[in-house]
C-alpha positions in Angstrom: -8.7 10.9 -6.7 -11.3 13.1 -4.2 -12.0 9.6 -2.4 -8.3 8.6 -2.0 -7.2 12.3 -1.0 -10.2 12.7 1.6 -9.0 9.0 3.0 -5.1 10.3 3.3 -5.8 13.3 5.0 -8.2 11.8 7.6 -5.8 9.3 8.5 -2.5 12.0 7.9 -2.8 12.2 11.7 -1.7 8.6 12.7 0.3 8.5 9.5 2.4 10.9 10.7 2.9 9.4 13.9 3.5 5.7 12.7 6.0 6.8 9.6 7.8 8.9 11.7 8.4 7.1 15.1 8.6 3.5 13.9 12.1 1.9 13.6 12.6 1.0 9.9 16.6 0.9 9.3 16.6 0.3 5.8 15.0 2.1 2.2 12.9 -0.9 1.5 11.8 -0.8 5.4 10.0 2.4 4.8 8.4 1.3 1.7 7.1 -1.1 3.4 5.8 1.3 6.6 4.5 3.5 4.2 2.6 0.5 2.0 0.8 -0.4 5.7 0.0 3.7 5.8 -1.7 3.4 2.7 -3.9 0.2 3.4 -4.9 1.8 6.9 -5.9 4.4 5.1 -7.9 3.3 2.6 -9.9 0.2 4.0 -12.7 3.3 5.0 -13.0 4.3 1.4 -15.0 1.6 0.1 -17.1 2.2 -2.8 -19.8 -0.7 -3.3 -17.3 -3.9 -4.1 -17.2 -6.3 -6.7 -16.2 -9.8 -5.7 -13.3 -10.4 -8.0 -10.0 -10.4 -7.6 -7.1 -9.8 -9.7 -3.1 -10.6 -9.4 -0.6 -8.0 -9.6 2.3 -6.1 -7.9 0.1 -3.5 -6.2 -0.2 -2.8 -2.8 -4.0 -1.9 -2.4 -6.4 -3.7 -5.3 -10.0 -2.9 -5.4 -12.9 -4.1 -7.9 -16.0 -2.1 -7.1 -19.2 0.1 -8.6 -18.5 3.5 -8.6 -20.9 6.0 -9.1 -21.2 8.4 -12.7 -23.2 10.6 -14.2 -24.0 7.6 -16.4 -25.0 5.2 -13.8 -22.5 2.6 -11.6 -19.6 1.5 -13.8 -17.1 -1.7 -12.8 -13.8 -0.4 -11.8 -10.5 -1.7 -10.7 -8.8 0.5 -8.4 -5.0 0.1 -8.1 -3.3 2.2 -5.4 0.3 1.6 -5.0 3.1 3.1 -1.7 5.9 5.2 -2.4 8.4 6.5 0.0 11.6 8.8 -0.8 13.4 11.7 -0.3 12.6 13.1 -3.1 9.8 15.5 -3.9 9.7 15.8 -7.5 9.3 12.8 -9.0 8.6 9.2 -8.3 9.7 5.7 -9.8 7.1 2.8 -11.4 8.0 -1.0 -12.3 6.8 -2.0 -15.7 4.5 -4.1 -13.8 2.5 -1.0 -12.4 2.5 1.0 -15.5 -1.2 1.0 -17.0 -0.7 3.0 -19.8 2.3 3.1 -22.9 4.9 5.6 -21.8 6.7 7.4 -24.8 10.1 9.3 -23.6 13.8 10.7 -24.4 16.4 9.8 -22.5 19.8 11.1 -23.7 18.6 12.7 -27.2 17.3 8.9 -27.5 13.2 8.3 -28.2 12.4 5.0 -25.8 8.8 3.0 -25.6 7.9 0.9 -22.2 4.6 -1.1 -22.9 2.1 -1.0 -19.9 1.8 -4.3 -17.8 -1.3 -3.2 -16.5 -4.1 -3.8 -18.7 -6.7 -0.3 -19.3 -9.4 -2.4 -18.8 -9.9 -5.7 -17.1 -12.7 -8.5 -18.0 -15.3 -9.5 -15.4 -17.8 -11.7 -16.4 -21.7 -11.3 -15.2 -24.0 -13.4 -13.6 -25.9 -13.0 -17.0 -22.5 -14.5 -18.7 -21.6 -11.1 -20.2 -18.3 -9.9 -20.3 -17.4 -6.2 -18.2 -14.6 -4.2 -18.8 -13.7 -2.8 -15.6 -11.6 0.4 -16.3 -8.3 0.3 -14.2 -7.6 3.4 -12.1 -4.1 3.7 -11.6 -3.0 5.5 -8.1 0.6 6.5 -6.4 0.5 8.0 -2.8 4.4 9.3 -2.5 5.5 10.0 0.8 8.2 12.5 0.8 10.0 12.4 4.1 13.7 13.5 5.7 16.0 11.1 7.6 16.9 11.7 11.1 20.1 10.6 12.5 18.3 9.5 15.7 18.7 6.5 17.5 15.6 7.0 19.1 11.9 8.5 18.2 11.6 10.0 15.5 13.8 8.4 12.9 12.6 10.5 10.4 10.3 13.2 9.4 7.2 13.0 7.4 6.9 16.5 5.3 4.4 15.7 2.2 2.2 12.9 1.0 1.9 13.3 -2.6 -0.9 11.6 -4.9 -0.3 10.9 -8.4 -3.6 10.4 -10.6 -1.8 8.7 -14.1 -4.0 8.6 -16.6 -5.9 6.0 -18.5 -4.4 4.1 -21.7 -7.7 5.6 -23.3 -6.2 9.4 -22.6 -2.8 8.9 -24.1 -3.3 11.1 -27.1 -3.8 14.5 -24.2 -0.7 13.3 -22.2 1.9 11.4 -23.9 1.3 11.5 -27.8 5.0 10.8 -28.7 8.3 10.6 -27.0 8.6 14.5 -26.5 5.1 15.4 -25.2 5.4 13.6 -22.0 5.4 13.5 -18.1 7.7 10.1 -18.1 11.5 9.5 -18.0 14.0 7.0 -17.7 14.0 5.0 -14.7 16.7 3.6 -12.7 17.4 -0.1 -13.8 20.2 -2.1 -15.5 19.6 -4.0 -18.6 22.9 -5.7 -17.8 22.2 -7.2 -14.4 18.6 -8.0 -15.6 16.8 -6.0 -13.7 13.0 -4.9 -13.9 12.3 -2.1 -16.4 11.5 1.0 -14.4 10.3 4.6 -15.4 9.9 7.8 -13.4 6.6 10.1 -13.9 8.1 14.1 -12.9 5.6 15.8 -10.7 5.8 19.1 -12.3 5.3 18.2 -15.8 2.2 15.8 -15.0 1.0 19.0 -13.3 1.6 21.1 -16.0 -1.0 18.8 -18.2 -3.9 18.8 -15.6 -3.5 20.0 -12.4 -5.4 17.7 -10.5 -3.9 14.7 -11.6 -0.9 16.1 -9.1 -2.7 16.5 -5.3 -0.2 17.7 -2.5 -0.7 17.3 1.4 2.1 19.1 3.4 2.4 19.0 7.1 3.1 22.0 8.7 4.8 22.1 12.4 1.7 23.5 14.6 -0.8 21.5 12.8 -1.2 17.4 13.3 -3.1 17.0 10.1 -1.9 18.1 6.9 -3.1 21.1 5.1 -6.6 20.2 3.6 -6.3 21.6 0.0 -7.3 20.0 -3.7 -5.8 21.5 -6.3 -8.0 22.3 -9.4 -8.5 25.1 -12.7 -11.1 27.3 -12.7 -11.8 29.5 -16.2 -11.4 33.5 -15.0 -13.6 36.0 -16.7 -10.9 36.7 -19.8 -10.6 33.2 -20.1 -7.7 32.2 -18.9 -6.9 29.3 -16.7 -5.8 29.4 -13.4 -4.7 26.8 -10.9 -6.2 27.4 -8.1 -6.1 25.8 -4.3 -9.7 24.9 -3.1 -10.0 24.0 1.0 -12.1 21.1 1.9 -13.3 19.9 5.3 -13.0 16.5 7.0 -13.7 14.2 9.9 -10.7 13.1 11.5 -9.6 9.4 12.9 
């Protein structure tokens, strides 16, 4: 998450500039601007890479050593573009959920299974078998439309950055249908149509704070706002979110 942040806000510069100011007339047109945003992005925040590849409907797909406590562990880093209008919550195909999402819609207990496996297999040169943990990523861009006919065409406000969490983890964050940050997604059964779910910003914050990172542009700055949002323990105990500045090197 610190990697993918740090790369967003170095580049939130040119984003800005390319998201706003570059004719795309339809929904699915900004989608796609804002999956090219993401891929400029990150190709800078390479950890050491793995030469595998997987299939799958994700925009950015990494395998790579990243570095732990407990030595360099295989990992398969999924980042995935979102663009809307919205600001509080943002939409996943079955395809790109990783982990089993338990919710109520309409008084009504529903279960999506994960088309994302938690782990995926990558065999050694020694002919052992790795489980690469999967890292699941959304980068939301939350914009306005402009009815211009010229530059800009609409206006960038936040970019929002949605850590969900491992399969392993689903006992913390989704144990049953009513402890959850999921909800019904817009699809129709009738007209076949992918399974979709929504994950609301504010109750995935609510869980762990981090796992929700905001970058909002304000109008006399060209970068957005450099802050991570963490917990800190105060001297009574209690938790409290708290906003932690961080510096950067600008493209």
């Amino acid at each position: 998450m610190r990697t993918v942040v740090q790369a967003l806000q170095e580049y939130s510069r040119e984003a800005k500039d390319m998201f706003d100011n570059t004719p795309a007339p339809t929904e699915n047109e900004v989608i796609v601007l804002a999956e090219d945003l993401v891929q400029y992005a990150l190709e800078v925040a390479e950890a050491y890479p793995i030469n595998k590849r997987f299939a799958g409907f994700i925009d950015y797909k990494r395998v790579r050593w990243i570095s732990t406590p407990f030595g360099l562990l295989p990992q398969v880093l999924l980042v995935d573009a979102k663009a809307s209008t919205e600001n509080n919550r943002t939409t996943l195909q079955q395809s790109q959920l990783s982990m089993t999402a338990d919710f109520q819609s309409r008084g009504q207990d529903y279960q999506l299974l994960p088309g994302v496996a938690p782990h995926l297999s990558i065999t050694s040169h020694l002919g052992n078998e790795l489980p690469a943990i999967t890292t699941s990523i959304f980068i939301h861009y939350y914009y306005n439309k402009l009815a211009n006919n010229q530059p800009p065409f609409r206006l960038l406000k936040s970019i929002y950055v949605i850590g969900l969490p491992h399969q392993n983890l689903k006992s913390r964050y989704n144990p049953n249908a009513a402890t959850t940050f999921f909800g019904q997604g817009k699809h129709s059964p009738a007209r076949q149509e992918v399974p979709r779910i929504r994950v609301y910003f504010s109750r995935l914050r609510d869980m762990c704070p981090w796992r929700l990172q905001e970058l909002n542009y304000f109008d006399e700055e060209l970068y957005t706002k450099p802050l991570w949002r963490d917990v800190t323990q105060m001297d009574d105990g209690r938790i409290q979110v708290v906003m932690h500045p961080f510096e950067f090197i600008g493209r």
